[in-house]
OpenMM code with the backbone's topology and positions (N, CA, C; nanometers):
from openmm import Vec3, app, unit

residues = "UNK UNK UNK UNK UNK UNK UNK UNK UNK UNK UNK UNK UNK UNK UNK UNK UNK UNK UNK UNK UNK UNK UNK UNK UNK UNK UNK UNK UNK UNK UNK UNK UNK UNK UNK UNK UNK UNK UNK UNK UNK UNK UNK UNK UNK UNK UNK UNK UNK UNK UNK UNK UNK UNK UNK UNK UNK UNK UNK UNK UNK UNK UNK UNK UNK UNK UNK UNK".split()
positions = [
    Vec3(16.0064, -3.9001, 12.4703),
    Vec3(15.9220, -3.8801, 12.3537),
    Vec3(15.9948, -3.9354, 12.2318),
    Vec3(15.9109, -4.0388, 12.1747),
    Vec3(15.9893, -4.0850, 12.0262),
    Vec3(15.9059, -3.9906, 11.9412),
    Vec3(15.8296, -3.9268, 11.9414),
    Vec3(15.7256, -3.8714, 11.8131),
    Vec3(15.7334, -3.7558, 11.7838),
    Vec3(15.7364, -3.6584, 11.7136),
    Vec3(15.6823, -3.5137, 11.7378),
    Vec3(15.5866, -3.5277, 11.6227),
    Vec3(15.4227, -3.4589, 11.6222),
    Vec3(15.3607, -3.4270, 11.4898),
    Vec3(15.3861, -3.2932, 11.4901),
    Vec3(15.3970, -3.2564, 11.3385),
    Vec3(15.3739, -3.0988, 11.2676),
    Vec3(15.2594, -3.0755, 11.1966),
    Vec3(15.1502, -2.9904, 11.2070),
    Vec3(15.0618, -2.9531, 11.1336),
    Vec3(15.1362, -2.8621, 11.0293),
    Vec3(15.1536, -2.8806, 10.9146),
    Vec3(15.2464, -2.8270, 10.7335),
    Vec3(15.0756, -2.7568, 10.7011),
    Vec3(15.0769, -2.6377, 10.6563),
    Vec3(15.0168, -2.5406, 10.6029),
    Vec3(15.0721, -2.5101, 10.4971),
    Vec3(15.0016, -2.4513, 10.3821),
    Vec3(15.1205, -2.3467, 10.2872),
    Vec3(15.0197, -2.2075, 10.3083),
    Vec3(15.1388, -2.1218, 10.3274),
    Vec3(15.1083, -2.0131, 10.3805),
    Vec3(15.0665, -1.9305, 10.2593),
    Vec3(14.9688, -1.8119, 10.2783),
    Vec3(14.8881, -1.7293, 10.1976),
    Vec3(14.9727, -1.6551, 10.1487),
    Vec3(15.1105, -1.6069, 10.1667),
    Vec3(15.2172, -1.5180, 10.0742),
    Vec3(15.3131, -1.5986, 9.9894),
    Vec3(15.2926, -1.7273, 10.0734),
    Vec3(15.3515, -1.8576, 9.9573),
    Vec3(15.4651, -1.9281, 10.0068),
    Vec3(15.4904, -2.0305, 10.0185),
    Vec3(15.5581, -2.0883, 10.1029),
    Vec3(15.4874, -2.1988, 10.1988),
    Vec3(15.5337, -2.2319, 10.3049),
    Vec3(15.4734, -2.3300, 10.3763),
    Vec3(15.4944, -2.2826, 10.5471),
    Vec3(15.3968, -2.3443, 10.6319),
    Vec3(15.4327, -2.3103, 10.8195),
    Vec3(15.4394, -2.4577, 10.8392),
    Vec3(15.4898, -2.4751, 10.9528),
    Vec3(15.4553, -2.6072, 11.0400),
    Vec3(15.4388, -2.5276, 11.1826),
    Vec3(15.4082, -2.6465, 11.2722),
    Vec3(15.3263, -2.5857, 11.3974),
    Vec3(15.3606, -2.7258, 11.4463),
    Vec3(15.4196, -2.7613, 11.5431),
    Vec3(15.4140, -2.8652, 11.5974),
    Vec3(15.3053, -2.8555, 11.7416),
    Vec3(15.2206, -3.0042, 11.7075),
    Vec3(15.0949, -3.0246, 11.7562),
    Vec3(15.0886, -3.0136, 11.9593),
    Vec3(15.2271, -3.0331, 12.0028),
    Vec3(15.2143, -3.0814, 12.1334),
    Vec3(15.3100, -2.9714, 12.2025),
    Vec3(15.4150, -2.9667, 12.1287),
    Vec3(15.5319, -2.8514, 12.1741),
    Vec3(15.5209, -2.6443, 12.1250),
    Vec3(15.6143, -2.5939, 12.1623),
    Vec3(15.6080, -2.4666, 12.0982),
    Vec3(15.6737, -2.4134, 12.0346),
    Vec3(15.6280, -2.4840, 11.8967),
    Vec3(15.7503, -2.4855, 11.7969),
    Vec3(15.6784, -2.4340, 11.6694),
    Vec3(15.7604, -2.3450, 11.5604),
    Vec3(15.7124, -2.2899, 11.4531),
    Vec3(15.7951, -2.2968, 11.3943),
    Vec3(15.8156, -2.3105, 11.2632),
    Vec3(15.9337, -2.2534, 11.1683),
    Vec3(15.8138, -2.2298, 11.0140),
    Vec3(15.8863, -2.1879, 10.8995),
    Vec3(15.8341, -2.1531, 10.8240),
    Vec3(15.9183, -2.1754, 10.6802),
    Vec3(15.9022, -2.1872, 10.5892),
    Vec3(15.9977, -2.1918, 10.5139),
    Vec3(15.9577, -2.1646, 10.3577),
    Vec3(16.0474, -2.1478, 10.2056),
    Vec3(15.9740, -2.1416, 10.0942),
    Vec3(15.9193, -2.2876, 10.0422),
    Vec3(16.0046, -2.3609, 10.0056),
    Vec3(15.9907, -2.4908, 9.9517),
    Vec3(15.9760, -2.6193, 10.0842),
    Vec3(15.8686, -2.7244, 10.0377),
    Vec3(15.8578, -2.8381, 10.1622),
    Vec3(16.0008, -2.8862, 10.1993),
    Vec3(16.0882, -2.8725, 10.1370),
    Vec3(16.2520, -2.9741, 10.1641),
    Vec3(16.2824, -2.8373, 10.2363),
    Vec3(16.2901, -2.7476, 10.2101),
    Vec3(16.3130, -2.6180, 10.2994),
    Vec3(16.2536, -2.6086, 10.4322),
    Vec3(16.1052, -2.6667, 10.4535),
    Vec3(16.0671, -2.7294, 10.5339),
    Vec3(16.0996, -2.7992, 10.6657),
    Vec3(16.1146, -2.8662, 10.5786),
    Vec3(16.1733, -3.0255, 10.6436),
    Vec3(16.3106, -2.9585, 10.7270),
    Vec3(16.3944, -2.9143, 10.6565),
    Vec3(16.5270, -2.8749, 10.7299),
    Vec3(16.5202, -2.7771, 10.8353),
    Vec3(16.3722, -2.6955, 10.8140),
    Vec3(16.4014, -2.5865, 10.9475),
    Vec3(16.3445, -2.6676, 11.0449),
    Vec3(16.2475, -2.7778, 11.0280),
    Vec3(16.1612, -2.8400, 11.1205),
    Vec3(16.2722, -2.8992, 11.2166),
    Vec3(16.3754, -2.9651, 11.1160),
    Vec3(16.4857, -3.0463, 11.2249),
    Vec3(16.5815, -2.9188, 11.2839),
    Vec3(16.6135, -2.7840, 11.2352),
    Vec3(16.6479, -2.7358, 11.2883),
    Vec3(16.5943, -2.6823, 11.4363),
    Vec3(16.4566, -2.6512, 11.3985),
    Vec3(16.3773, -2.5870, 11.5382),
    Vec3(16.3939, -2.7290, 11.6114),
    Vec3(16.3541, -2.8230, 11.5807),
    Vec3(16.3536, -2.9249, 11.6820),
    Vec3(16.4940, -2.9483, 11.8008),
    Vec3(16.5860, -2.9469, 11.6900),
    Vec3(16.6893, -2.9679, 11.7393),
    Vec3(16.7368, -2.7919, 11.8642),
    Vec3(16.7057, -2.7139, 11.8246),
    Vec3(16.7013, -2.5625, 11.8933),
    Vec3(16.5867, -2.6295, 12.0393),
    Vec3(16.4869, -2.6433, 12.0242),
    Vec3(16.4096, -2.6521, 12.1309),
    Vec3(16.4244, -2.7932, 12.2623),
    Vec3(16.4675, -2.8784, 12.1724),
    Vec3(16.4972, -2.9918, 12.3007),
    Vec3(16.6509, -2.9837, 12.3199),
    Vec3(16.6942, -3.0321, 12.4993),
    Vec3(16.8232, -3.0210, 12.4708),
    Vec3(16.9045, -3.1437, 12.4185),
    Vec3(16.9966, -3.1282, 12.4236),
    Vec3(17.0805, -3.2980, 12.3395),
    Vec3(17.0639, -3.4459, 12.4173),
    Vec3(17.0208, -3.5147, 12.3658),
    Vec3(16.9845, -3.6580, 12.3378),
    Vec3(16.8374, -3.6785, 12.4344),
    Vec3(16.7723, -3.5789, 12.4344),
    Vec3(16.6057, -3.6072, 12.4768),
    Vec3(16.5417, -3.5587, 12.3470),
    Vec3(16.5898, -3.5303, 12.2382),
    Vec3(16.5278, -3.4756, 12.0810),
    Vec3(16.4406, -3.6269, 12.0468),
    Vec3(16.3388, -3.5912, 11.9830),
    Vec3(16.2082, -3.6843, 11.9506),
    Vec3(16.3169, -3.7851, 11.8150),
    Vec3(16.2899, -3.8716, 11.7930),
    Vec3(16.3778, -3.9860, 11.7048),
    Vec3(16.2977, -3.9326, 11.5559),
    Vec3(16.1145, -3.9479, 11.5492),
    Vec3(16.0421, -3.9429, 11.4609),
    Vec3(15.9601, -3.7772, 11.4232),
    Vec3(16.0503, -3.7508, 11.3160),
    Vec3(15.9287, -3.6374, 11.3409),
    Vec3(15.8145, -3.6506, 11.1947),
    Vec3(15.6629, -3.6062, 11.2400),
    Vec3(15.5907, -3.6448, 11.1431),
    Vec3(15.4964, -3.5368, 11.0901),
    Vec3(15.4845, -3.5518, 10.9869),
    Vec3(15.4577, -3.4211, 10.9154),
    Vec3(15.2860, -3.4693, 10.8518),
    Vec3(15.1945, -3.3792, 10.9233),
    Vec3(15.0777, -3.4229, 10.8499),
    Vec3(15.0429, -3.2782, 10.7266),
    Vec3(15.0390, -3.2690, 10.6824),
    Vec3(14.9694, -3.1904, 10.5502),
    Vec3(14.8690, -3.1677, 10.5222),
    Vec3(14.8355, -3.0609, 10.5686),
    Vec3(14.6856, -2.9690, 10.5391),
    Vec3(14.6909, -2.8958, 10.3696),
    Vec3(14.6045, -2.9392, 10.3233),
    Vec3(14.5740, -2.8919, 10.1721),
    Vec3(14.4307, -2.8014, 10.1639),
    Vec3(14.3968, -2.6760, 10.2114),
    Vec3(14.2608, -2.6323, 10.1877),
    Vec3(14.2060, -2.6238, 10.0480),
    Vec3(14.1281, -2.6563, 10.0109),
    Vec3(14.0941, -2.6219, 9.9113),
    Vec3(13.9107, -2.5960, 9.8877),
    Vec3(13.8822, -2.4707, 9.8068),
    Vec3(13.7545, -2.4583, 9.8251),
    Vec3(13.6661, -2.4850, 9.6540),
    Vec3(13.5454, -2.5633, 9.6626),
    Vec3(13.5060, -2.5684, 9.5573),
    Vec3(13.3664, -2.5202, 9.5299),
    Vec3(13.2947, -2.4864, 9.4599),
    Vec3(13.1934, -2.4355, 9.4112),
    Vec3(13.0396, -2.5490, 9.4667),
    Vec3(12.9460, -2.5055, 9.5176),
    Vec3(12.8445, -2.6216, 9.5444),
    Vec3(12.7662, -2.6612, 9.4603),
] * unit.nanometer
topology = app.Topology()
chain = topology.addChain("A")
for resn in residues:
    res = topology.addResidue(resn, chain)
    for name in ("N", "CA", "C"):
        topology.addAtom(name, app.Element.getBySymbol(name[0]), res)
């Protein structure tokens, strides 16, 4: 695997989730660079050494609701 995607949420108490799309992986964090570092941490926790994905890619969900 060269790829991993993360579905990035920001979570309702504030902060942000990722969810990676294919594996069973979560981390959570306050700030996106806070993010980013647990993402390579879990990644690096869940595969063992030198089968870890090269790319990891972060898509960004923004909900937002507006008036009709």
């Amino acid at each position: 695997m060269t790829e991993l995607l993360f579905e990035v949420r920001e979570a309702e108490e504030g902060g942000y989730t990722a969810r990676a799309l294919s594996d069973s992986i979560y981390t959570e964090a306050d700030t996106l660079d806070g993010l980013k570092e647990a993402i390579r941490d879990a990644v690096r926790c869940h595969f063992d050494p030198g089968t870890e994905p090269r790319i990891l890619r972060l898509i960004i969900v923004r909900e937002e609701t507006i008036a009709a």
